[in-house]
C-alpha positions as CSV (number, residue, x, y, z in Angstrom):
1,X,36.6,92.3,-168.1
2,X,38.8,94.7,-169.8
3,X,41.3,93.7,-172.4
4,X,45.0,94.4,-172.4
5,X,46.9,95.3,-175.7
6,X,47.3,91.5,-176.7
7,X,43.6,91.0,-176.3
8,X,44.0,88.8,-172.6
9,X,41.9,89.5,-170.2
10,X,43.0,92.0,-167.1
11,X,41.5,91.6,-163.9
12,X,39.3,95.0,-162.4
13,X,41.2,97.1,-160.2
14,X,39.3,99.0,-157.5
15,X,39.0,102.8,-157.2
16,X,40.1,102.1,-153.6
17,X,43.4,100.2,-154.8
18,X,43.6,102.4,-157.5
19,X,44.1,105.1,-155.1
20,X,46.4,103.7,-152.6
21,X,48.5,102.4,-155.1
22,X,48.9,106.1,-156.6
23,X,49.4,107.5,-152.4
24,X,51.9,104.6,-152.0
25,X,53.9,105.9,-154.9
26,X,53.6,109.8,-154.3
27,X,54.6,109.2,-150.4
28,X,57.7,107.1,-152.2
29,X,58.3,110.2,-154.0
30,X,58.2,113.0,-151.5
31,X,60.6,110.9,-149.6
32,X,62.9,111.1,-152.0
33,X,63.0,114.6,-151.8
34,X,63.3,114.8,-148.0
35,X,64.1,118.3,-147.5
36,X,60.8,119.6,-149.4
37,X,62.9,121.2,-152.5
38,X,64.4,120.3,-155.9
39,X,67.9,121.4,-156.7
40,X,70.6,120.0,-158.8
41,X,71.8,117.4,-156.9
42,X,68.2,116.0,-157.1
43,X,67.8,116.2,-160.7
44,X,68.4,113.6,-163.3
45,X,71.1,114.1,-165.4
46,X,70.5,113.7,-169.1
47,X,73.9,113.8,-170.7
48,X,77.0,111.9,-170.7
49,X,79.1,115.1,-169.4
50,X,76.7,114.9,-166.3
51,X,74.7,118.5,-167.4
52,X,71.1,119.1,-168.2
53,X,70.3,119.5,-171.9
54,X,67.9,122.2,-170.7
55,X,66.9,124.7,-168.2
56,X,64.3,127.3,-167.1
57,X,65.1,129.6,-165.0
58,X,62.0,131.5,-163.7
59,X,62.2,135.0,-161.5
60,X,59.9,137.3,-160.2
61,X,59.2,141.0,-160.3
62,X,56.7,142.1,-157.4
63,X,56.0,146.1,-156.7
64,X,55.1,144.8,-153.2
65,X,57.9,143.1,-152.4
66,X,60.8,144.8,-154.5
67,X,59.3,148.7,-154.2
68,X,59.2,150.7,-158.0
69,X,62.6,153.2,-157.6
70,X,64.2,154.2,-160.6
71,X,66.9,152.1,-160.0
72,X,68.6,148.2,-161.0
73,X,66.4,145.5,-159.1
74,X,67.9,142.2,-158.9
75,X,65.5,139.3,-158.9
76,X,67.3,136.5,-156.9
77,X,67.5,134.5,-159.4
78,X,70.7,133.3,-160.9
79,X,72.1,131.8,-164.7
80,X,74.9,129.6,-163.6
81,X,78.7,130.5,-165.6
82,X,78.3,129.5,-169.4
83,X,74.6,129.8,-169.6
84,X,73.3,130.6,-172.9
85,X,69.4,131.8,-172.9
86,X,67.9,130.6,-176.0
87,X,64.5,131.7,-175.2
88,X,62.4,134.0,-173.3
89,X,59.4,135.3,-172.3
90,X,57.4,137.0,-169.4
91,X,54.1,136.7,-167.7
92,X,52.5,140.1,-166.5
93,X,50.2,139.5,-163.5
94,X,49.6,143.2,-162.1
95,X,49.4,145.5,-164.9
96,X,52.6,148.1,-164.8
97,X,51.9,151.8,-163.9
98,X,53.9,154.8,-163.1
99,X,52.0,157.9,-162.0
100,X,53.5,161.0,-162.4
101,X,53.6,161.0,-166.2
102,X,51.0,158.0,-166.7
103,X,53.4,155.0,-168.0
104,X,56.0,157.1,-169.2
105,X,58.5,154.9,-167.0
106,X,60.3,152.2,-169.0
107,X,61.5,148.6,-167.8
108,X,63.9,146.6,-168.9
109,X,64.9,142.6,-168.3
110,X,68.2,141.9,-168.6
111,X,71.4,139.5,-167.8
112,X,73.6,142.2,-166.2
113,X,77.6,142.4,-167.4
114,X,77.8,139.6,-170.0
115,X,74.5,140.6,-172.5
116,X,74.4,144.1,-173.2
117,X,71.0,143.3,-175.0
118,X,69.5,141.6,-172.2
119,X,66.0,139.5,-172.3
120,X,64.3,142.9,-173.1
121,X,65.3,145.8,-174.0
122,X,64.0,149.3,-172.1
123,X,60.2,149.7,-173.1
124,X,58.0,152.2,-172.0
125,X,55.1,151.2,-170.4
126,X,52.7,153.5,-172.3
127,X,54.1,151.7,-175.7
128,X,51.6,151.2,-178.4
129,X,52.3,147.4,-178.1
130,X,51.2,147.1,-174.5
131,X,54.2,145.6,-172.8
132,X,53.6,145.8,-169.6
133,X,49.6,144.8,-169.4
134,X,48.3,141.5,-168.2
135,X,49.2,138.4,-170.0
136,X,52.0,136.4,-171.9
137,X,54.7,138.2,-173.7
138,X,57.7,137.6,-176.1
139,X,61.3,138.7,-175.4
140,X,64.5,138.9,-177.3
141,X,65.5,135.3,-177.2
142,X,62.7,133.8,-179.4
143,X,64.6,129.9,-180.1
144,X,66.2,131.4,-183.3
145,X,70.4,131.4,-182.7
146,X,70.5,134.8,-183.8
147,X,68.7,135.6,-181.1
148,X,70.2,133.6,-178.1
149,X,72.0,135.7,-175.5
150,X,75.7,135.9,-174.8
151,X,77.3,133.2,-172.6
152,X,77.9,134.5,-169.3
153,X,81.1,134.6,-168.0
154,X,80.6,133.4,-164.1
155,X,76.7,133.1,-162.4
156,X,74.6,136.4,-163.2
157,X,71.7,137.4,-161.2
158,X,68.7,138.1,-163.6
159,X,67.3,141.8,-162.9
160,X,65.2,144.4,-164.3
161,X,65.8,148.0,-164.7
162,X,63.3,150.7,-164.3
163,X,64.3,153.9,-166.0
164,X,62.4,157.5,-166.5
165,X,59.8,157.3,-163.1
166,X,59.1,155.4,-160.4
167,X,56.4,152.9,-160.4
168,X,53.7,152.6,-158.2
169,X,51.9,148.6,-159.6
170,X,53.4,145.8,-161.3
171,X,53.9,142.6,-161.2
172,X,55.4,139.5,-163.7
173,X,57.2,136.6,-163.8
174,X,60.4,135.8,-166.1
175,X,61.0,132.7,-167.8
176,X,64.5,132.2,-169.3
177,X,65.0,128.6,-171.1
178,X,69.4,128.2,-171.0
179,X,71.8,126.1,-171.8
180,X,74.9,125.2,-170.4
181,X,77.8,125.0,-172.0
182,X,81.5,124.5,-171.7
């Protein structure tokens, strides 16, 4: 028989209990979550003046879905008023490319109106540090409070900007760890 921390005895428990026992809870779960989605209302709060301590706020770039114009592109995703990102990154999926001068088109992340900065600063795709090719990458925000954006001053969509050309592949994902505060 196995042994519990104060050296007792336990009794065996069944893969087949085991199991149900872990469905039984999940079902509980989902239930609790009726409507198939988690938003504020359903979060725990963690601090005494009822807000989160923190946040991620994740948005995605797709050349299928949002087309490659020259042009602002706003992700969908927004920073709620006095949100302060402390760090970033983003996750290239699809390579970037722009044709007409191979990867001479630059993209930008930003926090339109309150963070002239932004999450990322225009970068050409063709740059020497490889930017915009598969796999994890660093932004602006790194944890460091020199680093952390400005508070926004009402909810801000998060968008990117591509500048120079067009693009014609891409894709990546955003993460933005925030704050709120007062």
């Amino acid at each position: 028989m196995p042994l519990n921390l104060q050296g007792k005895e336990t009794g065996w428990i069944s893969r087949w209990a085991f199991q149900v026992g872990a469905l039984a809870r999940s079902v509980i779960g989902r239930q609790a979550m009726a409507d198939g989605y988690v938003n504020d209302a359903k979060l725990e709060l963690y601090n005494e003046d009822m807000r989160h301590a923190k946040r991620i706020a994740r948005a995605t770039y797709d050349f299928a879905e949002h087309g490659g114009a020259v042009s602002v592109i706003g992700l969908g995703v927004t920073l709620p008023d006095n949100a302060i990102v402390t760090r970033a990154w983003y996750e290239v999926l699809t390579t970037c490319h722009s044709p007409t001068t191979p990867d001479a088109a630059t993209i930008s992340i930003s926090i339109p109106v309150n963070d002239v900065d932004g999450v990322l600063a225009a970068i050409a795709i063709s740059d020497g540090t490889n930017p915009w090719d598969a796999g994890l990458h660093e932004a602006i925000q790194d944890g460091t409070v020199a680093n952390f954006s400005t508070k926004t001053t009402a909810e801000r969509e998060i968008s990117i900007e591509i500048a120079v050309e067009a693009l014609d592949a891409g894709k990546f994902i955003v993460f933005l760890e925030y704050v709120v505060s007062d």
